[in-house]
N, C-alpha and C positions, 0 to 999 in steps of 0.2 A: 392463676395463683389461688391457693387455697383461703376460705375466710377464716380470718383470725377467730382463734376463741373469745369469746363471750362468757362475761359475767351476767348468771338470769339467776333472777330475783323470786322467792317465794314466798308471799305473806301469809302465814296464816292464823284465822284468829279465832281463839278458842270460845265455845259458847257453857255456859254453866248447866243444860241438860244436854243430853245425847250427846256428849262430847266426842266420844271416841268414833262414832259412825259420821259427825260431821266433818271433823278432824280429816278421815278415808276419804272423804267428798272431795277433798283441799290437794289431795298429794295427787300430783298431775305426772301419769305415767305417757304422753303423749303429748310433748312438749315440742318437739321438733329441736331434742338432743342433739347434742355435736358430740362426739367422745373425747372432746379437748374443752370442753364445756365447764365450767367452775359456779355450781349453784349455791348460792343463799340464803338458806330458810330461814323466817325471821318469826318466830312464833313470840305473837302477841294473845291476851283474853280479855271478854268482854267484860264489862260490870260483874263484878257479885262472882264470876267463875273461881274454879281452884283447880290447877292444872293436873290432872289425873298422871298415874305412871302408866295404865295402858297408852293415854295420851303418847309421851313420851318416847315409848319401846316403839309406839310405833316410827313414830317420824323417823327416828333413828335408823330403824330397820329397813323403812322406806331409802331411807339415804344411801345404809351400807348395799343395799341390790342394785341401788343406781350404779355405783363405783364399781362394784363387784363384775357388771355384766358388762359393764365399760360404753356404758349409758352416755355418762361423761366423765370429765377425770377426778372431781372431788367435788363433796359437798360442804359447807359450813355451815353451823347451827347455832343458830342467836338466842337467847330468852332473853330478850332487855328489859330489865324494870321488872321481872318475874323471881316470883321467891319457889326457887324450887326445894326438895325435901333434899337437894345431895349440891357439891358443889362440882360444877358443869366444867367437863376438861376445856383448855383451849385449843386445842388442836382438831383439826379439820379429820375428817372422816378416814382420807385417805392416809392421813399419818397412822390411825390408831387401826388399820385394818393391814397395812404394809411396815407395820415397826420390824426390825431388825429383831426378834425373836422369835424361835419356835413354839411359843406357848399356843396353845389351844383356845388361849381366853382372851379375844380381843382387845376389850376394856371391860375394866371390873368398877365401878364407884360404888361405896360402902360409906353411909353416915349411922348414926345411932339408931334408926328408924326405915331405913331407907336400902335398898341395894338390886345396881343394876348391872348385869352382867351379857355380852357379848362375846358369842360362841363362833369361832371363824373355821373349825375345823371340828370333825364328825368322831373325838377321842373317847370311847368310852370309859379309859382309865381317868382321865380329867374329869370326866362328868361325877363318876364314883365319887373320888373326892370333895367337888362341886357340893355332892350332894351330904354331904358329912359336917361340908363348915358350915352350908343351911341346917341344917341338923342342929348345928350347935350353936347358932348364932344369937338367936333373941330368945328372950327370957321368955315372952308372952307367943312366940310360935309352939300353934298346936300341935298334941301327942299324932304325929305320924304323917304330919303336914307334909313332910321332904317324901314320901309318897306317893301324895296327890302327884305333886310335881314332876317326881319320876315318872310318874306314866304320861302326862302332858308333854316333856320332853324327850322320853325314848320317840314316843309315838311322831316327832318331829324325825329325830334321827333316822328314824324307820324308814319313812313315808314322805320325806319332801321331795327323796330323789331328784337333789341337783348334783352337778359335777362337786368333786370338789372343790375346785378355785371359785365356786361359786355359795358354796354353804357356809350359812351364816344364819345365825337365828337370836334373838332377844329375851331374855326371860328380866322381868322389871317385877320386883317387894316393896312393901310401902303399908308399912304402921300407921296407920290416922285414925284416931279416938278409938273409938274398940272394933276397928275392922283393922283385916289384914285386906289387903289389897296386891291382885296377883296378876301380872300376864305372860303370856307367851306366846310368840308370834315369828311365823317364818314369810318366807318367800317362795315354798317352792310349788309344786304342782297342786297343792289344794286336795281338798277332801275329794271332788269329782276325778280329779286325775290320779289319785290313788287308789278308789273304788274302783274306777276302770281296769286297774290291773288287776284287782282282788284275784283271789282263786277260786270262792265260790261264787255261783250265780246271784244268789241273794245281794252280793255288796255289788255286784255289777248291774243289777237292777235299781240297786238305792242311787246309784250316779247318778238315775235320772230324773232323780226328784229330790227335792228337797234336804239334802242330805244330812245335815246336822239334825233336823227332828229325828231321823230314822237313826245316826249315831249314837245317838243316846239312850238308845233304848238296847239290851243286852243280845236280844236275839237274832240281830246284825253284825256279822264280822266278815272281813274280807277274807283271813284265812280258814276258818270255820273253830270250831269252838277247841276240837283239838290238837287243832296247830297253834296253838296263841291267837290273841287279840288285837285285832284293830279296830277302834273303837272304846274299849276299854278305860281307855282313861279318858273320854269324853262322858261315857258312863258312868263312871265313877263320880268325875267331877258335879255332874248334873245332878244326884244322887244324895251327895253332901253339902250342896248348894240347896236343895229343900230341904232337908232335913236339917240346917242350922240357920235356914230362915236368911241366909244369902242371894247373892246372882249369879248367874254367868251369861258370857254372852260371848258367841262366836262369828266369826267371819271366814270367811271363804268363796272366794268367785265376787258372784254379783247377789250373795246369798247372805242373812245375817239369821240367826239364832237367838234368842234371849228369853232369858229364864229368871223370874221373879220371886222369891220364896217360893210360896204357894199361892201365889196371887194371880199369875198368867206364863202363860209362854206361850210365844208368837213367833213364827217366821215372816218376813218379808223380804223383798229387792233393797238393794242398794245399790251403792258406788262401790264399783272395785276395788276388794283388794287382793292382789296376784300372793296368794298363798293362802296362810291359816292365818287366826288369830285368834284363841282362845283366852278370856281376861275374866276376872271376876271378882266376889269380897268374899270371904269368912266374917262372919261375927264373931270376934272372942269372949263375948259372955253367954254365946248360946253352944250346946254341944257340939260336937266334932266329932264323929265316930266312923273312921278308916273302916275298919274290922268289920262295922254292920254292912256298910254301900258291898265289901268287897263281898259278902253273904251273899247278899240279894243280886250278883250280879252271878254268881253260882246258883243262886236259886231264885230265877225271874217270878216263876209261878205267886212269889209273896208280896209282888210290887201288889200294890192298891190301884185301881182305876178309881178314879176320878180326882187326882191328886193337883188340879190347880182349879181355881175358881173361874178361869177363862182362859180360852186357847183360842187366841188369834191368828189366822190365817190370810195374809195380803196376796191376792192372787196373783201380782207381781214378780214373787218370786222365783215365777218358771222363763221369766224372759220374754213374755209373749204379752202382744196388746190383745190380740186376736187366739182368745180359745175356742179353736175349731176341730183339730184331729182329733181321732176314736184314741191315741195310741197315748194322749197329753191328758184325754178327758180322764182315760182310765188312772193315767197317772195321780191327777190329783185327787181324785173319790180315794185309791189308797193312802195319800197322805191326811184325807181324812177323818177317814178310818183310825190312823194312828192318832189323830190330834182327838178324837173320842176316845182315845184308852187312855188319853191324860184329864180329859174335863167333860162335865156334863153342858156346860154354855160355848158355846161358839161364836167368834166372830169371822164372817167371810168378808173383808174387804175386796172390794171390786174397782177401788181407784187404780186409775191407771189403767183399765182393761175398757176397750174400745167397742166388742163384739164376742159374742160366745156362740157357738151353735145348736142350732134347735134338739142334735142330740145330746149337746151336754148339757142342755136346760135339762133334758128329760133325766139321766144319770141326777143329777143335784136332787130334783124333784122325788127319786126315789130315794137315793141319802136322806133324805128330810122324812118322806115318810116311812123310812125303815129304822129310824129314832127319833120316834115321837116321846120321847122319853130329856132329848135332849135340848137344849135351848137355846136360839141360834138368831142370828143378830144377821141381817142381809145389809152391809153398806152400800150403797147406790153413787156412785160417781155424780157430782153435782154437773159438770158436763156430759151425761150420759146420752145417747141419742135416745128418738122416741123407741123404735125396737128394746133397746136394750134393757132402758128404763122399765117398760111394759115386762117385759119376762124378769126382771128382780125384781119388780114389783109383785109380781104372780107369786113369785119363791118366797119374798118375806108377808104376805098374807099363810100361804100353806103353814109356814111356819110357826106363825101365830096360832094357828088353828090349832098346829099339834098340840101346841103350849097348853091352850084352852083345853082339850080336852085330855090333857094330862090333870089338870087341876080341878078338874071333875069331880 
């Protein structure tokens, strides 16, 4: 006899920083599902938090892929005691993704302030008009904001390549004091798994690194520049995110991206999340200018180097404790290289990393002294062994030195 389905329980609780990366830590994609399974997420936060809409879009999201792939049979979704900015349907996941209409638009909740919409099917004529009532919705959305948008969500449509009984994706608005606040977020094959199919080599080489730093930057695209863009609106957005003194911050794999005004941008590892998820803020009392990002993304030659004050690098991010291949060391000297056309300071974090090899001690060591110009912070794992300790030790003296004699 078969075991009955089971009601399993998900609590999860929201923290007042890094919300939305903690949040991904929480959604348990290997749970030992039944596909007659009925789960319950019950999102709580802690002191002092305020539940974000990337927050939100995700769990949601996270919910409709469980349903969708037939993970289990439905999910339910609690906020008790939570003041959200929209009022929260009652109906379970799988009502609102199997309702008896054709519409392309799963659930839509719209407040004064607020609007969350789930897309269950890939219509470009619904998104059209999607993109017209954003257009005309708030008073305080910026000139040409439904834009930005359009290229974060063609670039889903494009590129998540799931079946259709499976696509679904979340786009989450949210007015709070003078930010707009934006997400977008799928499920499907991720930045690496759409690079992988790219048509040129250049984006089937960025798979294997790092790939949101390398999206973001215009001279990367999978179809090459005269076939149209991918990437594009990841460019864009990164683009108008310093230039109005914003954020954004993506996910994808075991990858996160995040981008500071002009204050830093950092890759590191994370916790999975199976897809994309691009989120971020505008400030509405600093510019907004569409028009200029789309210029410069026609003509890269006018980006600025050295346009953030620190670019952190967690060397975690390639999935490895042990950096030892020529083929991984190479890899990330070029993602360092790129993180030097954004900042002249650098940080290499090394938590998390167990051992590195003697030739990629040696590659680092010439990155250091073939920008003695630039200034570069060596973090040292406090559990480091002796070896390891001793050669980052060796690299953040070098680096000191350049320093020194840069200020000569």
């Amino acid at each position: 006899m078969a075991p009955a389905p089971a009601t399993k329980n998900i609590p999860i609780v929201l923290e007042a920083v890094n919300q939305v990366t903690n949040c991904v830590s929480q959604l348990p994609y290997n749970e030992g599902f039944d596909e007659r399974d009925v789960v319950e997420i019950s999102v709580t936060t802690a002191p002092k938090a305020r539940i974000e809409i990337a927050t939100v879009s995700a769990i949601i999201q996270f919910s409709c892929n469980l349903v969708l792939s037939k993970a289990v049979y439905d999910v339910r979704i609690e906020f008790p005691r939570m003041k959200l900015p929209f009022a929260w349907t009652n109906r379970s996941i799988r009502d609102v993704l199997y309702a008896p209409n054709d519409n392309p638009i799963a659930l839509e909740v719209v407040s004064d302030d607020c609007r969350l919409t789930v897309f269950k099917n890939n219509d470009d004529a619904c998104r059209d008009e999607w993109y017209d009532a954003i257009k005309h919705w708030h008073t305080n959305l910026p000139p040409r904001f439904h834009l930005l948008l359009n290229e974060l969500v063609e670039n889903v449509s494009a590129h998540a390549q799931l079946p259709e009984d499976r696509f679904c994706f979340t786009v989450g608005l949210h007015f709070y004091k003078k930010k707009l606040c934006y997400c977008v977020a799928d499920c499907g094959v991720g930045l690496h798994g759409s690079l992988q199919q790219g048509i040129v080599e250049d984006a089937k080489a960025a798979a294997r690194r790092a790939c949101a730093l390398y999206l973001t930057r215009p001279q990367v695209t999978s179809k090459g520049i005269e076939r149209g863009h991918q990437g594009v609106g990841l460019f864009i957005t990164s683009e108008l995110s310093q230039m109005n003194k914003g954020y954004v911050q993506i996910l994808s794999g075991l990858q996160e991206y995040e981008q500071r005004d002009t204050t830093v941008v950092r890759v590191r590892g994370i916790a999975e999340w199976k897809g994309t998820m691009v989120h971020g803020a505008i400030n509405l009392d600093q510019e907004f200018n569409y028009r200029r990002a789309m210029k410069l993304f026609s003509n890269p030659n006018d980006l600025n180097n050295d346009r953030f004050l620190v670019a952190s690098v967690h060397l975690n991010v390639y999935g490895q404790k042990n950096l030892r291949t020529r083929e991984l060391c190479e890899e990330i000297i070029r993602d360092l290289e790129a993180a030097v056309e954004r900042s002249t300071k650098i940080i290499l974090d090394f938590t998390d990393i167990e051992e590195i090899s003697q030739a990629f001690s040696g590659f680092l060591r010439r990155f250091v002294t073939n920008h003695s110009k630039v200034r570069m912070m060596i973090m040292i794992p406090p559990n480091a062994n002796e070896d390891l300790r001793e050669d980052l030790q060796d690299l953040s003296d070098l680096a000191a030195q350049n320093k020194s004699d840069d200020e000569e």
